[in-house]
N, C-alpha and C positions, 0 to 999 in steps of 0.2 A: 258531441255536446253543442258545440256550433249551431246544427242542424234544429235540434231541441229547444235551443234558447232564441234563436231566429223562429221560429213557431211559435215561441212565446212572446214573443213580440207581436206578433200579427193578432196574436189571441187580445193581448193587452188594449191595441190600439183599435180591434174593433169594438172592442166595450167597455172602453172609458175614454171622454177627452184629455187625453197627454198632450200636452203643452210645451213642456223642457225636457229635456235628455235627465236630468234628477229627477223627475217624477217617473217617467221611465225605467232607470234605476232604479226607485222604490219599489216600484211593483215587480220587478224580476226578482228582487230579494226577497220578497214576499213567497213570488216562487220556487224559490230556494236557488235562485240562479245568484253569483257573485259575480259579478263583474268589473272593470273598470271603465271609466267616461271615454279614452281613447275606443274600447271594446265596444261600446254602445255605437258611439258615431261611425266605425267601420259596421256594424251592422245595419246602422238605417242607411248609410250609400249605397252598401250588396243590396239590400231593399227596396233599393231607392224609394224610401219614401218620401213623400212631399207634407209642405203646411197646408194645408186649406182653412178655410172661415170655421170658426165653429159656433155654433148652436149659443152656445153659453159668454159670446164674445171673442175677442184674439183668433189665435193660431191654434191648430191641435193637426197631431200628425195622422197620416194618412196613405195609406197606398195609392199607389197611379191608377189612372182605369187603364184597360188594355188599349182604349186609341190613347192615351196620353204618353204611355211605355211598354213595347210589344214584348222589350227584352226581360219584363216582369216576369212574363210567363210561365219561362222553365226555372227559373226560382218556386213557384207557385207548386209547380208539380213538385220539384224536388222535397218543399213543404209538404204535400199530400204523401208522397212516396215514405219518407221519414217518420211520419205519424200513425199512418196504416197498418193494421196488422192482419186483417181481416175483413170479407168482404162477405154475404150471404143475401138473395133474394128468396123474399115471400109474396109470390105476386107482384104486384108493381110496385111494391114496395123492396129496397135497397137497405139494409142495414151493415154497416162499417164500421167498425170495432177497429178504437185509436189506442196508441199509449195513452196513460191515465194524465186528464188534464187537457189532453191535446184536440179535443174533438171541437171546440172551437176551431182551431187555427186550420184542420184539415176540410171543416166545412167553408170556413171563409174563403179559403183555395177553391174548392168547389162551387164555391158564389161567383168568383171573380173569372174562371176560367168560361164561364157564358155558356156551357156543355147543354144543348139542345135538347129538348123534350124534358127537362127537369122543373117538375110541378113545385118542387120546395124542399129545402132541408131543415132540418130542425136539428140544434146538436146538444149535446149533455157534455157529460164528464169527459166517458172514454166512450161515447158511439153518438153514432149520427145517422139520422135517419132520412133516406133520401125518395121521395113521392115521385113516379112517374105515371104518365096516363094511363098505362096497359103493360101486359108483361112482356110482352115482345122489347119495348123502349128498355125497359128494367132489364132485361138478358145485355141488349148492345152498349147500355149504361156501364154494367159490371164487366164486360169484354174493356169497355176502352179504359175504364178504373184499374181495374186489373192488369192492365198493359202499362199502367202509369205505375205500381210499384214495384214492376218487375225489374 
């Protein structure tokens, strides 16, 4: 559950500006996640998330970049590992089948991890689709994917 609700978090805060740890709350409840405020702030520490500026004025929360916090990482993975359930190439194209809901938070892992030769992802509900230039990249793509949820 943990693992789930921590993926919802990442899902949250990549696409909406969250500002307070209650707005935060809101939208996990929305997700059907219950939680409590001490729950939430042990989860943005494991996260370590940070404030940055936002768009719309104030603060809104936000992941590190990898030079800002290296130790994000295997968090990141652990996030892709947990949401994955399948992985399938057609050509250079990579398609990856999440739990339902989660295909945001497993692609924003795949944004943030900087994985080399990845032309774009694009993500839905429960799948995400991930563009390589040729199918050779796409086969080494799904080798190191596939190593990550094993």
């Amino acid at each position: 559950m943990k693992f789930k609700r921590q993926s919802a978090i990442m899902q949250i805060i990549s696409q909406n500006d969250i500002k307070t740890q209650e707005e935060l709350s809101e939208k996990l409840i929305e997700m059907g996640f219950n939680t409590t405020q001490a729950t939430i702030s042990r989860d943005i520490k494991e996260l370590r998330l940070i404030k940055v500026s936002s768009l719309s004025g104030g603060y809104k929360y936000s992941a590190p970049s990898q030079s800002e916090d290296a130790g994000f990482l295997p968090r990141l993975r652990t996030i892709f590992k947990e949401c994955v359930i399948g992985i399938d190439q057609a050509q250079n194209l990579v398609v990856i089948k999440t739990i339902t809901g989660m295909a945001n938070a497993a692609a924003y892992a795949i944004d943030q991890l900087k994985i080399d030769n990845i032309v774009g992802t694009i993500a839905g509900d429960d799948t995400i689709l991930v563009i390589l230039p040729d199918n050779e990249k796409a086969a080494q793509f799904i080798e190191l994917a596939s190593n990550m949820i094993k």
